[in-house]
Structure formats: structure tokens, C-alpha cells
C-alpha positions as CSV (number, residue, x, y, z in Angstrom):
1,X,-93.1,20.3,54.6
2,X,-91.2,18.3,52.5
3,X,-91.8,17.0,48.8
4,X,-90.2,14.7,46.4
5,X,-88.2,16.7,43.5
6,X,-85.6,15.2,40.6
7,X,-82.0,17.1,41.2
8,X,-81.6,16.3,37.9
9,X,-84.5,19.0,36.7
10,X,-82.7,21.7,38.4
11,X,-79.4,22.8,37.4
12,X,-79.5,25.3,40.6
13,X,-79.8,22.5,43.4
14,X,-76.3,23.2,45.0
15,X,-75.1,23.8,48.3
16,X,-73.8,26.9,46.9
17,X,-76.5,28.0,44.8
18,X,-79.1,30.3,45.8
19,X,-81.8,27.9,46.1
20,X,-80.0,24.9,46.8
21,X,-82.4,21.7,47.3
22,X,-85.4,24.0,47.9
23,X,-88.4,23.7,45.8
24,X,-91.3,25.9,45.8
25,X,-95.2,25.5,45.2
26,X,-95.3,28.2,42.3
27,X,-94.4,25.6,39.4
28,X,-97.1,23.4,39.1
29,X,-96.7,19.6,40.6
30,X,-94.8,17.3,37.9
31,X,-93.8,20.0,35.6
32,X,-91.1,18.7,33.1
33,X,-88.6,21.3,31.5
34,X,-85.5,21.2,30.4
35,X,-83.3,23.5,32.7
36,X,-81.4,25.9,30.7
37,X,-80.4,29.4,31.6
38,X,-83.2,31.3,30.4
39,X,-85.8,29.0,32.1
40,X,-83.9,28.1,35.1
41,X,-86.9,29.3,37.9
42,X,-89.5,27.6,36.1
43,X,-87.7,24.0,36.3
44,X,-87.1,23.4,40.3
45,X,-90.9,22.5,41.5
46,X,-92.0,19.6,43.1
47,X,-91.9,16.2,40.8
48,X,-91.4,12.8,40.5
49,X,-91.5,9.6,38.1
50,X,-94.4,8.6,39.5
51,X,-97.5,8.4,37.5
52,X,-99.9,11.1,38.4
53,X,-98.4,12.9,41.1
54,X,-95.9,12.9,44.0
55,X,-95.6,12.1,47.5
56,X,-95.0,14.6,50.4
57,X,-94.2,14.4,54.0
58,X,-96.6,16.9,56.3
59,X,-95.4,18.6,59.4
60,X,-97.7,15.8,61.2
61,X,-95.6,13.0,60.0
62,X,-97.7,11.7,57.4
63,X,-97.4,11.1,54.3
64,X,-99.7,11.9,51.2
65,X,-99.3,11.3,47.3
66,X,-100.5,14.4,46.3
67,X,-102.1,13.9,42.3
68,X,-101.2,17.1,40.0
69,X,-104.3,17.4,39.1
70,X,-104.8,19.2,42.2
71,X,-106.2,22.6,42.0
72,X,-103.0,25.0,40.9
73,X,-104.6,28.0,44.0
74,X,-105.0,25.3,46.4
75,X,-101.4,23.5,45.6
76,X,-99.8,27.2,45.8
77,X,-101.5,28.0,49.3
78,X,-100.3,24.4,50.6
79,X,-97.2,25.8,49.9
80,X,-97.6,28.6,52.5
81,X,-98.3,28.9,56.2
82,X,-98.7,32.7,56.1
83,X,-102.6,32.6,55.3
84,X,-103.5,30.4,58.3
85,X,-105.6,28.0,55.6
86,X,-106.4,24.9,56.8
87,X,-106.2,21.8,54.5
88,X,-107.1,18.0,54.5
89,X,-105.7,15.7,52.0
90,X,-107.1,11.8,51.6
């Protein structure tokens, strides 16, 4: 539901922009670009300064640090409600 991101990676995390403090599951977890014009959608994933991964907050209320070395398909279908997959993370 909700995942910890640096505003600092995203030069389009604005009130006004078009994907204000949205991030998406299609960048893999902890991906660190520079964001520049040309490369703008690949820079606003989830990712933090923490070592390994980054924490997230379920629609259940709990709370997981997810590592990114998780599988790339499953992080990208945690991402989505619209295929009904069910998911358990330790």
C-alpha cells in the first residue's frame, strides 16, 4: 500500500506534476539513477538508504522490509491488486 521512496530521486514528485509522490513497482526496489529529463520514469521506484532493501506498510497495517533481492515478477505483481494473487512476506 505504501512504500518508502527518496523525493530527492525524483524530479517529478510535485503536487503539480503528473505523478506527484506516487511510486510504482515497475522500477526495481532500490534502483539509484540520476533523474534527468531523458530518464525521468525510470528514477521514481520504491527506495531507501537502507542496506538491502526497504520497508513498506500493507493494507493490513503491517509492516515488512521488503529485500531487493526479491524476485523482479513477484515485486511487480505486489504492486497490483488486479490479478487477485495472493502473497505472504516474513
Amino acid at each position: 500500500m505504501v512504500g518508502e521512496t527518496l523525493p530527492k530521486g525524483c524530479t517529478f514528485m510535485g503536487l503539480y506534476s503528473q505523478n506527484f509522490p506516487l511510486s510504482g513497482t515497475s522500477i526495481p526496489l532500490n534502483h539509484m539513477e540520476d533523474a534527468v529529463d531523458t530518464n525521468w520514469y525510470r528514477t521514481c521506484g520504491y527506495k531507501s538508504e537502507h542496506l538491502g532493501g526497504a520497508n513498506f506498510a500493507m493494507g493490513d497495517g503491517s509492516v515488512h522490509f521488503v529485500a531487493q533481492t526479491i524476485d523482479y515478477r513477484v515485486y511487480n505483481e505486489l504492486g497490483s491488486r488486479a490479478g487477485g494473487e495472493t502473497c505472504s512476506l516474513p
